[in-house]
The first five atom37 places (N, CA, C, CB, O) and aatype in JSON, in Angstrom:
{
  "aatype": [20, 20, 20, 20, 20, 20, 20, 20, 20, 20, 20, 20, 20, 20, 20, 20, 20, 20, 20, 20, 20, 20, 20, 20, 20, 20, 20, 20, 20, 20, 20, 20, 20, 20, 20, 20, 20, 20, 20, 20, 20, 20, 20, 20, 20, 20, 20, 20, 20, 20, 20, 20, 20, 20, 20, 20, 20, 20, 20, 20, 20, 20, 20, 20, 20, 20, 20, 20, 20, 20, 20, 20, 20, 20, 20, 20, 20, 20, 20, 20, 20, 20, 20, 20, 20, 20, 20, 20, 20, 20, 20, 20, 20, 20, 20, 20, 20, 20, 20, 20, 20, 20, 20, 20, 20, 20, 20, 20, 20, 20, 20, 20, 20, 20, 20, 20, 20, 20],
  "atom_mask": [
    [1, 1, 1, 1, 1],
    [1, 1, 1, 1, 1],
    [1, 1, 1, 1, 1],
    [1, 1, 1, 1, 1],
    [1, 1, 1, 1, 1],
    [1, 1, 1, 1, 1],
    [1, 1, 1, 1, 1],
    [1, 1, 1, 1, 1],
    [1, 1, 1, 1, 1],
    [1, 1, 1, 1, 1],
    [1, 1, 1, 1, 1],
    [1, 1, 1, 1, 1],
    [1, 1, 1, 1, 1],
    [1, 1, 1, 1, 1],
    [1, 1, 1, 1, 1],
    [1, 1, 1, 1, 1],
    [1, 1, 1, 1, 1],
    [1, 1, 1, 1, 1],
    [1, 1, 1, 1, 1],
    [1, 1, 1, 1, 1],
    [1, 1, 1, 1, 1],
    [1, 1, 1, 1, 1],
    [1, 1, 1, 1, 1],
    [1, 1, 1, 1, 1],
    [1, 1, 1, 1, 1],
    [1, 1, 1, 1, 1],
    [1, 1, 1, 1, 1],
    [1, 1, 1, 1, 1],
    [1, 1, 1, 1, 1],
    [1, 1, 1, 1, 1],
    [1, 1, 1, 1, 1],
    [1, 1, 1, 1, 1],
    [1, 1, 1, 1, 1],
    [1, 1, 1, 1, 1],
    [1, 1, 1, 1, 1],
    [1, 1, 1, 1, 1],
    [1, 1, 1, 1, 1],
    [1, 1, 1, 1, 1],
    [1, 1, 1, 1, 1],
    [1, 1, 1, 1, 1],
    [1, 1, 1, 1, 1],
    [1, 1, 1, 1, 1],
    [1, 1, 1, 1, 1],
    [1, 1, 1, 1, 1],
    [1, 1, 1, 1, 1],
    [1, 1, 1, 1, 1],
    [1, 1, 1, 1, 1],
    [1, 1, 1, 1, 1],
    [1, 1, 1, 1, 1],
    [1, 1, 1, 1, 1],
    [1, 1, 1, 1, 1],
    [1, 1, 1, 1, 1],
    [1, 1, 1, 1, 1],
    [1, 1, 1, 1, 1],
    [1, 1, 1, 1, 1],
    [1, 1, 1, 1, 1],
    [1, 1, 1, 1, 1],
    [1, 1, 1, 1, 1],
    [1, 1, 1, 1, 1],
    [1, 1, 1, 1, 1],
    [1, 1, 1, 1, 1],
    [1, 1, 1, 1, 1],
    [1, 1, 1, 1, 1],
    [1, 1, 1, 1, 1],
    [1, 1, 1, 1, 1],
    [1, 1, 1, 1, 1],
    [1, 1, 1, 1, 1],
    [1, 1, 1, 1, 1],
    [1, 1, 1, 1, 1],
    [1, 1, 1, 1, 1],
    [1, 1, 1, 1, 1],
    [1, 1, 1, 1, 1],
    [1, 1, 1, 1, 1],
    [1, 1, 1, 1, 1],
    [1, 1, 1, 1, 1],
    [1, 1, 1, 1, 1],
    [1, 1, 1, 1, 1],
    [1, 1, 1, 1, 1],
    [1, 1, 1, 1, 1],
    [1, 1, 1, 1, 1],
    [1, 1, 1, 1, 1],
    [1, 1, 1, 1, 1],
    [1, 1, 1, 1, 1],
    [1, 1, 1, 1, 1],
    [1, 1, 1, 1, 1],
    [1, 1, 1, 1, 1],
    [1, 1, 1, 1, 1],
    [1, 1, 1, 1, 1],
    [1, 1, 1, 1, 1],
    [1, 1, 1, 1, 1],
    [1, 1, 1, 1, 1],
    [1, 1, 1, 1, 1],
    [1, 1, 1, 1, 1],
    [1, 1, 1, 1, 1],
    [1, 1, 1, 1, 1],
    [1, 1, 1, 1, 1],
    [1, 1, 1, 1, 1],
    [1, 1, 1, 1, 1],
    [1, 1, 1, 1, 1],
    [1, 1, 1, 1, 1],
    [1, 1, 1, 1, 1],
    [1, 1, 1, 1, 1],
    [1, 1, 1, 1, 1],
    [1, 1, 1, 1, 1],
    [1, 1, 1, 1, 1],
    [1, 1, 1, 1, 1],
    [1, 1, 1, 1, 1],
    [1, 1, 1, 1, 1],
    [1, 1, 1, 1, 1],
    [1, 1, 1, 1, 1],
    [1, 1, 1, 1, 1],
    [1, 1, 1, 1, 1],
    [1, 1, 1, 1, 1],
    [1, 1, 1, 1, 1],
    [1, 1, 1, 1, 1],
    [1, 1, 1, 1, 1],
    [1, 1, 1, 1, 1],
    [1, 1, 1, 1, 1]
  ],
  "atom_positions": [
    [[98.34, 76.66, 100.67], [97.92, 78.03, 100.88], [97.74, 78.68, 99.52], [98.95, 78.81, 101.75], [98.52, 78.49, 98.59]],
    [[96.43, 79.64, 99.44], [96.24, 80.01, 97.89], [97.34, 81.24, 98.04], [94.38, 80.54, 97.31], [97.96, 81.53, 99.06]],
    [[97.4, 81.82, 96.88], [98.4, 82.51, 96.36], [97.81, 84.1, 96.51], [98.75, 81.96, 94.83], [98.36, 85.1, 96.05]],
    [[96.49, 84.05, 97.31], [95.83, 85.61, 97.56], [96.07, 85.29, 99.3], [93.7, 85.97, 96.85], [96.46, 86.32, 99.86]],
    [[95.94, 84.31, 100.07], [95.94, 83.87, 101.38], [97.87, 84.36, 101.94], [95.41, 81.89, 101.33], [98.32, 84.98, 102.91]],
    [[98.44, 83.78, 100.89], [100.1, 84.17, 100.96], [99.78, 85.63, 100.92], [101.29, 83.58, 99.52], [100.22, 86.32, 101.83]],
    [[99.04, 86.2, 99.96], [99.61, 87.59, 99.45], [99.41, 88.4, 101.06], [98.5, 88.41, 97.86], [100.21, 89.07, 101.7]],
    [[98.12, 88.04, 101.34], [97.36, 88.45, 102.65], [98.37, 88.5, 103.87], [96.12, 87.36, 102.99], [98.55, 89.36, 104.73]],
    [[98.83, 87.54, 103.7], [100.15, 87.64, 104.79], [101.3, 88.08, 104.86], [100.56, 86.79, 105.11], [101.91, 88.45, 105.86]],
    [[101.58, 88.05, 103.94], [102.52, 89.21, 103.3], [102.19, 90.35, 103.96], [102.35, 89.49, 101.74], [102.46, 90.6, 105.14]],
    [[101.34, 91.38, 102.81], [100.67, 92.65, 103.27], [100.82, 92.59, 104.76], [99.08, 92.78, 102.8], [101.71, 93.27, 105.27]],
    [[99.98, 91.78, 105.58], [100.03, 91.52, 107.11], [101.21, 91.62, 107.8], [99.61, 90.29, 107.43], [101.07, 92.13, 108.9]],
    [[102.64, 91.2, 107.43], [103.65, 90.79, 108.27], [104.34, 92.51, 107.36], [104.47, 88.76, 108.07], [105.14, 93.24, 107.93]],
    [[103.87, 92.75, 106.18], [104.36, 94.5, 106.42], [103.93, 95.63, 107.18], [104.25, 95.15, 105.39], [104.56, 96.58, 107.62]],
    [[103.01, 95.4, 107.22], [102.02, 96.3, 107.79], [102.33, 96.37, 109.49], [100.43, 95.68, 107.39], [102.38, 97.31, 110.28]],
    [[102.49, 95.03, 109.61], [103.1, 94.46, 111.59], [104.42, 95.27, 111.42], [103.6, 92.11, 112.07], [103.82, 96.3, 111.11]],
    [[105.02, 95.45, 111.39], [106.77, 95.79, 110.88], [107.22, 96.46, 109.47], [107.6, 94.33, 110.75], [107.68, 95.82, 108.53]],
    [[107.06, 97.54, 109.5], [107.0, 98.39, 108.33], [108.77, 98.34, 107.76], [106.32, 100.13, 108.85], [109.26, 98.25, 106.63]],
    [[109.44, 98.46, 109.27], [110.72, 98.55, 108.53], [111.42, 97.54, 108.41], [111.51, 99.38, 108.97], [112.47, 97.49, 107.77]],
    [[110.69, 96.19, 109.31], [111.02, 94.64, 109.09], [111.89, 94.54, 107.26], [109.08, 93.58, 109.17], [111.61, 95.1, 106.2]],
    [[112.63, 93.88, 107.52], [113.4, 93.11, 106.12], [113.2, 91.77, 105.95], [114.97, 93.16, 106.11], [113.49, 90.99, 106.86]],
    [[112.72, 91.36, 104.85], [112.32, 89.75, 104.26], [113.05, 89.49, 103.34], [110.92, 89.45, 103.67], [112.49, 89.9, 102.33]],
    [[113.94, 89.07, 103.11], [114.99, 88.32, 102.38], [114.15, 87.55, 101.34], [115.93, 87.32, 103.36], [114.39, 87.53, 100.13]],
    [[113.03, 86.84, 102.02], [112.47, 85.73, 101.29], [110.96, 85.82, 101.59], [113.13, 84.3, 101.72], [110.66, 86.15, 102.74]],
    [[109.89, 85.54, 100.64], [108.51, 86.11, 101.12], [108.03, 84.74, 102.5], [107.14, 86.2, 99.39], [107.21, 84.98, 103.38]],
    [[108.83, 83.26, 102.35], [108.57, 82.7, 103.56], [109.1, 83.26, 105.02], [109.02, 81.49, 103.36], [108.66, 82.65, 106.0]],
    [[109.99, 84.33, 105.25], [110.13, 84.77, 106.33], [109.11, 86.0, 106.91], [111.4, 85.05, 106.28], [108.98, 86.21, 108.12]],
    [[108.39, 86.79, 105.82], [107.18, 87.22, 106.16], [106.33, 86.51, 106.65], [106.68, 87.67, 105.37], [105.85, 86.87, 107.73]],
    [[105.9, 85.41, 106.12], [104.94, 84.37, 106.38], [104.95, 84.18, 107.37], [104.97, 83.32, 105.88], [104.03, 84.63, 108.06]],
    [[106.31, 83.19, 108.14], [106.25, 83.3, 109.47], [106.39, 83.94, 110.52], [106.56, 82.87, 109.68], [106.05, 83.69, 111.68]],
    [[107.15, 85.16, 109.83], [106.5, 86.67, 110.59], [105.19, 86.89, 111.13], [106.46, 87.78, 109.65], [104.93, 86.86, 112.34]],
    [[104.18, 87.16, 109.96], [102.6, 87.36, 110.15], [101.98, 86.11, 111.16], [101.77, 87.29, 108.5], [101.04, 86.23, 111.94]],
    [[102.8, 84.87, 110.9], [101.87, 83.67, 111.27], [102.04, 83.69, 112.52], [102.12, 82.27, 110.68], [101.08, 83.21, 113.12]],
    [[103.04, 84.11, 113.28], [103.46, 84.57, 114.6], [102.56, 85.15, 115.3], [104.44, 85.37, 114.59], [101.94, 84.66, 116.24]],
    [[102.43, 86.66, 114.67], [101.77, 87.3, 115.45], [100.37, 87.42, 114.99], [102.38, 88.42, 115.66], [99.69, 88.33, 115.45]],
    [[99.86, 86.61, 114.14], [98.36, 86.61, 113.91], [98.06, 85.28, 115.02], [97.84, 86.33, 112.01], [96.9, 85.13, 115.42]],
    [[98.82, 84.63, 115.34], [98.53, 83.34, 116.21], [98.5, 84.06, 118.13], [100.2, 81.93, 115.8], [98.0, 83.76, 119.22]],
    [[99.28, 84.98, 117.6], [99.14, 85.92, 119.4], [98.55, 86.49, 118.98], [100.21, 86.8, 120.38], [97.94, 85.6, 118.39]],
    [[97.83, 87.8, 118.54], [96.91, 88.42, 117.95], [95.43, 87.42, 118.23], [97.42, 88.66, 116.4], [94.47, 88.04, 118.7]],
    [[95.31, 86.35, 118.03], [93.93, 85.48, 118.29], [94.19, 84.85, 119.53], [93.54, 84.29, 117.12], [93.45, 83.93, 119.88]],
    [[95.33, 85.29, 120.38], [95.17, 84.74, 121.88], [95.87, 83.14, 121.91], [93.31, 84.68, 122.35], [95.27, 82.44, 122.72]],
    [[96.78, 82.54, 121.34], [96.93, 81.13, 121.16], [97.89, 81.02, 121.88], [97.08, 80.55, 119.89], [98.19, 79.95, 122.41]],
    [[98.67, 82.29, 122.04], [99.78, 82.45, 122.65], [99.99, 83.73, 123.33], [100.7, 82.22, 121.81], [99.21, 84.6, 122.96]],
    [[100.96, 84.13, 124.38], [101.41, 85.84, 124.78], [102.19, 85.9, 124.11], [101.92, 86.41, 126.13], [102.26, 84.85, 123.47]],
    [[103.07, 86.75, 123.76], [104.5, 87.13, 123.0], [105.27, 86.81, 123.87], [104.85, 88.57, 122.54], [106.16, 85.99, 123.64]],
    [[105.13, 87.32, 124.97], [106.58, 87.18, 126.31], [106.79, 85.18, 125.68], [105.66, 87.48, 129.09], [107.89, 84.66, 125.46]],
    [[105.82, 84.68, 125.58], [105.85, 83.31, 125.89], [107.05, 82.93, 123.83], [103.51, 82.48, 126.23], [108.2, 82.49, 123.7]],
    [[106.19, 83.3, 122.89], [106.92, 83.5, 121.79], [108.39, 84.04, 121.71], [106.2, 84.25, 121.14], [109.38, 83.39, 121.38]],
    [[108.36, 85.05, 122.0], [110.34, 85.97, 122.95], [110.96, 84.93, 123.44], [110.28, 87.3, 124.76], [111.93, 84.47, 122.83]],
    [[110.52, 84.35, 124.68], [111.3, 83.24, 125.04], [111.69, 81.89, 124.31], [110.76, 82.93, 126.0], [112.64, 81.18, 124.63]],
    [[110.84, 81.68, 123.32], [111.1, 80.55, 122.46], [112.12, 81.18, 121.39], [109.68, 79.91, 121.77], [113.33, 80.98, 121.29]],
    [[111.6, 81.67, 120.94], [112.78, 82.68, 120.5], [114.55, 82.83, 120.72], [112.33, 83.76, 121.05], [115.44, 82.66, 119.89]],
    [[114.64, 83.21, 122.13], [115.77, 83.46, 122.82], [115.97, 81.99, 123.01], [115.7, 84.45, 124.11], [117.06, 81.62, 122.56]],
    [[115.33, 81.15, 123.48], [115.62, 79.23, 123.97], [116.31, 78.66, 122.13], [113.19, 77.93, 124.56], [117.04, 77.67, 122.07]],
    [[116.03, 79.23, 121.17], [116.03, 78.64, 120.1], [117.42, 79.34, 119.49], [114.63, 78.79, 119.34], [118.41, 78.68, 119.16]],
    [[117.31, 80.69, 119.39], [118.93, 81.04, 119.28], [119.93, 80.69, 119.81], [119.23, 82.0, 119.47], [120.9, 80.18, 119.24]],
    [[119.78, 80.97, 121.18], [120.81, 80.19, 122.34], [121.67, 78.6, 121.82], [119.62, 79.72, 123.84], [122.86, 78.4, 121.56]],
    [[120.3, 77.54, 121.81], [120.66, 76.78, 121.17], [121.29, 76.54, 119.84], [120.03, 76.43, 121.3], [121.86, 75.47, 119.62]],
    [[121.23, 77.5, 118.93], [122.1, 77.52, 117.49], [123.28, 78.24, 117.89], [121.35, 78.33, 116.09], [124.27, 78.33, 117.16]],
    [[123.16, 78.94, 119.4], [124.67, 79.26, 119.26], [125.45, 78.25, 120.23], [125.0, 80.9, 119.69], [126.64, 78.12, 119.94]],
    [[125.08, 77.66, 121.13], [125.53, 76.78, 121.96], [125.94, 75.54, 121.13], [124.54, 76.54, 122.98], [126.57, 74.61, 121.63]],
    [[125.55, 75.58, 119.85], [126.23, 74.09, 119.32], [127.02, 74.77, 117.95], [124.79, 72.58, 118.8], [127.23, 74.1, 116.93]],
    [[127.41, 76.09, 118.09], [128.01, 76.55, 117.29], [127.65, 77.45, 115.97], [128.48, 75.69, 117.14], [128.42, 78.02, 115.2]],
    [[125.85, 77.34, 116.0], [125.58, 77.4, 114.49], [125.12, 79.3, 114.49], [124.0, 76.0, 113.91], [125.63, 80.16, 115.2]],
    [[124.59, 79.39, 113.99], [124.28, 81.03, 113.11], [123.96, 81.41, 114.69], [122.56, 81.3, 111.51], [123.46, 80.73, 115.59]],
    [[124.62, 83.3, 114.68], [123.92, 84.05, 116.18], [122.75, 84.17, 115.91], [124.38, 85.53, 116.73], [122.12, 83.33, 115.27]],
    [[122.23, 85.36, 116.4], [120.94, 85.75, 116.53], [120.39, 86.84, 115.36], [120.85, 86.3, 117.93], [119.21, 87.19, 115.4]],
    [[121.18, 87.27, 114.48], [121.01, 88.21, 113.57], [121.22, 87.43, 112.36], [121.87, 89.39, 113.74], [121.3, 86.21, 112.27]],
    [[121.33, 88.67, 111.04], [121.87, 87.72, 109.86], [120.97, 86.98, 108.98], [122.68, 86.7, 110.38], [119.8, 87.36, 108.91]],
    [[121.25, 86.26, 108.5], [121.01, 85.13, 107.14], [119.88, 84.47, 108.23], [122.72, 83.81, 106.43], [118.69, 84.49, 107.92]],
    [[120.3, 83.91, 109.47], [119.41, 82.69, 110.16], [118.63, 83.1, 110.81], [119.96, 81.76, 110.97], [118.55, 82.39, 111.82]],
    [[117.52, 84.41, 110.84], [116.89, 85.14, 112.19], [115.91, 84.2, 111.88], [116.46, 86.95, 112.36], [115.34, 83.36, 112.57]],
    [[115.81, 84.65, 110.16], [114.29, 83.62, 110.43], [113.91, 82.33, 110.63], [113.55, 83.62, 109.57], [112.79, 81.85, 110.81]],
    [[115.37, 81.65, 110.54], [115.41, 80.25, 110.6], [114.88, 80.11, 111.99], [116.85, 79.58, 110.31], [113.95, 79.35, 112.24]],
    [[115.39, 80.75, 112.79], [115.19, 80.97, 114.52], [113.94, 81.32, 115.02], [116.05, 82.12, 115.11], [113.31, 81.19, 116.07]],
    [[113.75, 81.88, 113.72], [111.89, 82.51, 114.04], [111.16, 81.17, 113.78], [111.08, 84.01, 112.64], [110.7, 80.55, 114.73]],
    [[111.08, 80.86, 112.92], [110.53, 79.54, 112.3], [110.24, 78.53, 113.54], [111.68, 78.84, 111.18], [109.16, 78.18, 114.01]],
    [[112.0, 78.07, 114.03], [111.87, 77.21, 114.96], [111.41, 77.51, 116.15], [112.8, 76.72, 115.1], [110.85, 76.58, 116.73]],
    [[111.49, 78.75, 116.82], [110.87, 78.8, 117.63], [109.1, 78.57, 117.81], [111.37, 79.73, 117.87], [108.48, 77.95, 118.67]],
    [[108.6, 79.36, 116.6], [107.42, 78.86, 116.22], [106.78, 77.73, 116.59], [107.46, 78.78, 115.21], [105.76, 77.51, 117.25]],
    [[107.81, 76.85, 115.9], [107.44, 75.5, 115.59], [107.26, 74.6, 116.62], [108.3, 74.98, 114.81], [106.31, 73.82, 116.67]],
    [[108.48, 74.7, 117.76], [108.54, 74.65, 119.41], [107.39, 74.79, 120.02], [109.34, 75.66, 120.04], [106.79, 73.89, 120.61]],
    [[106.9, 76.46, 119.82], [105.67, 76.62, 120.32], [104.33, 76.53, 120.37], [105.66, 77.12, 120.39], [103.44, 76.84, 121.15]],
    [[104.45, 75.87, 119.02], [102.7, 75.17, 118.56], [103.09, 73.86, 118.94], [101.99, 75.2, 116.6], [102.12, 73.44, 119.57]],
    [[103.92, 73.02, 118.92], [104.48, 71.86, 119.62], [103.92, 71.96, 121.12], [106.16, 71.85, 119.55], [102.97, 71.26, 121.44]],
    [[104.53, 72.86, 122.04], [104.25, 72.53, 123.39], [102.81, 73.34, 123.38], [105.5, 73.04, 124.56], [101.88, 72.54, 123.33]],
    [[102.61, 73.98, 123.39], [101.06, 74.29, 123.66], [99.73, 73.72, 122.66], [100.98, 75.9, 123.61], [98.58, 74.11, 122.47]],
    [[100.85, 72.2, 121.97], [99.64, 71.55, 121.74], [98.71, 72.22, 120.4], [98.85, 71.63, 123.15], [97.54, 71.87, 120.28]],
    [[99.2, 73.0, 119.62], [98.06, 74.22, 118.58], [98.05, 73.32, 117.21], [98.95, 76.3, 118.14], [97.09, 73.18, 116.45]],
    [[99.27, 72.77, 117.08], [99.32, 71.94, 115.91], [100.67, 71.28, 116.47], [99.35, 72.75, 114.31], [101.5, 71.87, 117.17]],
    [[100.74, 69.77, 115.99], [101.49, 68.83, 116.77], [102.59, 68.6, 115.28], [100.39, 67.26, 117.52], [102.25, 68.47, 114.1]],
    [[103.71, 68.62, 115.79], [105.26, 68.06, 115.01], [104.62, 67.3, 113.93], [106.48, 66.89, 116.05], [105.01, 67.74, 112.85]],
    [[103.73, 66.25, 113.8], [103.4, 65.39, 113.01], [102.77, 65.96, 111.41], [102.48, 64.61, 113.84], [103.01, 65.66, 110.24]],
    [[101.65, 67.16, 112.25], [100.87, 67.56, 111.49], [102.03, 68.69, 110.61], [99.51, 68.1, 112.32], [102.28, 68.76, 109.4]],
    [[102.62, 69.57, 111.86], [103.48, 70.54, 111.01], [104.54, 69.85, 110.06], [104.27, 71.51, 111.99], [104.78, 70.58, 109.11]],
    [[104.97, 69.12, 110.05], [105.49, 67.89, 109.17], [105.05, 67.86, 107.82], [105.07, 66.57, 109.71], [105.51, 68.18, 106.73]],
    [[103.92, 67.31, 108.32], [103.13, 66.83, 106.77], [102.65, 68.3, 106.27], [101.47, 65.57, 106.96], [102.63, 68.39, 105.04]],
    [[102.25, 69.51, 106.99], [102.26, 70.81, 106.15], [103.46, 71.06, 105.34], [102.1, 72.01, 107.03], [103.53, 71.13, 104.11]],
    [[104.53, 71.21, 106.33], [105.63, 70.65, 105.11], [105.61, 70.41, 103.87], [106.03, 69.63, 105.26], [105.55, 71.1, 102.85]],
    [[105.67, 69.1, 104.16], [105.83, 68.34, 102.88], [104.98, 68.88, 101.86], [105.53, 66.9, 103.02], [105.3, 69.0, 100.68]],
    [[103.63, 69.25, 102.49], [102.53, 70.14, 101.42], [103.47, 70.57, 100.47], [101.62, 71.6, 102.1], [103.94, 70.15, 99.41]],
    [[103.67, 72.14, 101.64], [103.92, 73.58, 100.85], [105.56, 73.59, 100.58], [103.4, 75.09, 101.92], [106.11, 74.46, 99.9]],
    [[105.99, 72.89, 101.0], [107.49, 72.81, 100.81], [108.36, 73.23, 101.99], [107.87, 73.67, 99.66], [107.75, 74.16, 102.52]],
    [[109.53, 72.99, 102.69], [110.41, 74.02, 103.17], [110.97, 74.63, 103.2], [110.76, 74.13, 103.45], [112.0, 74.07, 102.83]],
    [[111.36, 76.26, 103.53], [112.18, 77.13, 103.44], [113.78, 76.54, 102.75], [112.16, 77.71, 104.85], [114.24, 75.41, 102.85]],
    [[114.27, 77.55, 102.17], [115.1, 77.37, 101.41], [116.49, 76.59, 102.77], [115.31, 78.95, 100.47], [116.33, 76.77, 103.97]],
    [[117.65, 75.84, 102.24], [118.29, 75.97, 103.4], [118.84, 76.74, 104.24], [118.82, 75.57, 103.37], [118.9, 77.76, 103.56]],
    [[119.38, 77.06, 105.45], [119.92, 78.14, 105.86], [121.28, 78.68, 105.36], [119.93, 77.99, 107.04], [122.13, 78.01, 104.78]],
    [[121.37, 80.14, 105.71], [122.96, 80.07, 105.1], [124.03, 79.96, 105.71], [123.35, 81.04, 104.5], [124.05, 80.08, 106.94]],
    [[125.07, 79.71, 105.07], [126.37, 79.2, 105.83], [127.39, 79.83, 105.63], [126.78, 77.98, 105.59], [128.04, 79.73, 104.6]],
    [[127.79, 80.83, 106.92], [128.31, 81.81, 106.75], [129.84, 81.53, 106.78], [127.79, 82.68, 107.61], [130.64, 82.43, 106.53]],
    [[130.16, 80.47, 107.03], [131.64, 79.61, 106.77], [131.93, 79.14, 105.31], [131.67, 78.16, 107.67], [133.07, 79.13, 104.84]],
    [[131.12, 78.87, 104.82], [131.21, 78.44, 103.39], [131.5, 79.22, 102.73], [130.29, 77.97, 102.82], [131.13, 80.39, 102.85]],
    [[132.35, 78.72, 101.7], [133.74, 79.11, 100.98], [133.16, 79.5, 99.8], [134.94, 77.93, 100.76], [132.69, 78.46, 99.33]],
    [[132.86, 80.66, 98.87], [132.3, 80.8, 97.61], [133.18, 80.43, 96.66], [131.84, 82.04, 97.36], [134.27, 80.98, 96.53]],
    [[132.67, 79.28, 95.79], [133.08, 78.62, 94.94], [133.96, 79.18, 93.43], [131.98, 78.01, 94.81], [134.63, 78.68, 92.53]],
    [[133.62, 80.07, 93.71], [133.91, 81.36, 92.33], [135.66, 81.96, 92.7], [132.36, 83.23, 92.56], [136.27, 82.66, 91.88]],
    [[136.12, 81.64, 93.74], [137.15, 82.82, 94.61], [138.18, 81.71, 93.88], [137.12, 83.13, 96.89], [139.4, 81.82, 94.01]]
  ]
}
């Protein structure tokens, strides 16, 4: 992705959510990429919400980050990712190798972990 195409989405995922908070300019990204992908009809939101809620659930059902916090966007991400998966828009394989392109989000944080400094 060029570095005016990022900027674009950026601007975009502020402009969607003015009082939205981005920790990191990749959680804008998949902010904007969200709703520019419902925005062109690829998806409803109700259908996005639910991946959403299916994807938190699951990070809390096996223990990991709630629904707020350090991991929203991790949750955003995956749900995403779920949902171009099942409706077929771009397949695990391909989102994969975008990956590997552009890199992946930083790791998530770990709100158990002990700061090393104490």
């Amino acid at each position: 992705m060029s570095t005016k195409a990022a900027e674009n989405l950026l601007a975009a995922a502020h402009a969607m959510a003015p009082g939205a908070v981005f920790s990191e300019p990749w959680e804008a990204r998949a902010f904007a990429v969200a709703v520019a992908l419902c925005e062109a009809g690829q998806f409803r939101w109700t259908e996005f919400q639910q991946s959403l809620i299916d994807e938190i659930a699951a990070a809390e059902k096996a223990g990991g980050a709630t629904s707020g916090g350090a991991d929203y966007y991790y949750h955003w991400l995956g749900a995403l990712t779920r949902l171009l998966d099942a409706k077929t828009i771009v397949g695990r394989a391909e989102l994969e190798a975008r990956v590997a392109t552009v890199g992946p989000p930083p790791p998530p944080q770990n709100p158990q972990k002990q700061d090393p400094h104490q």
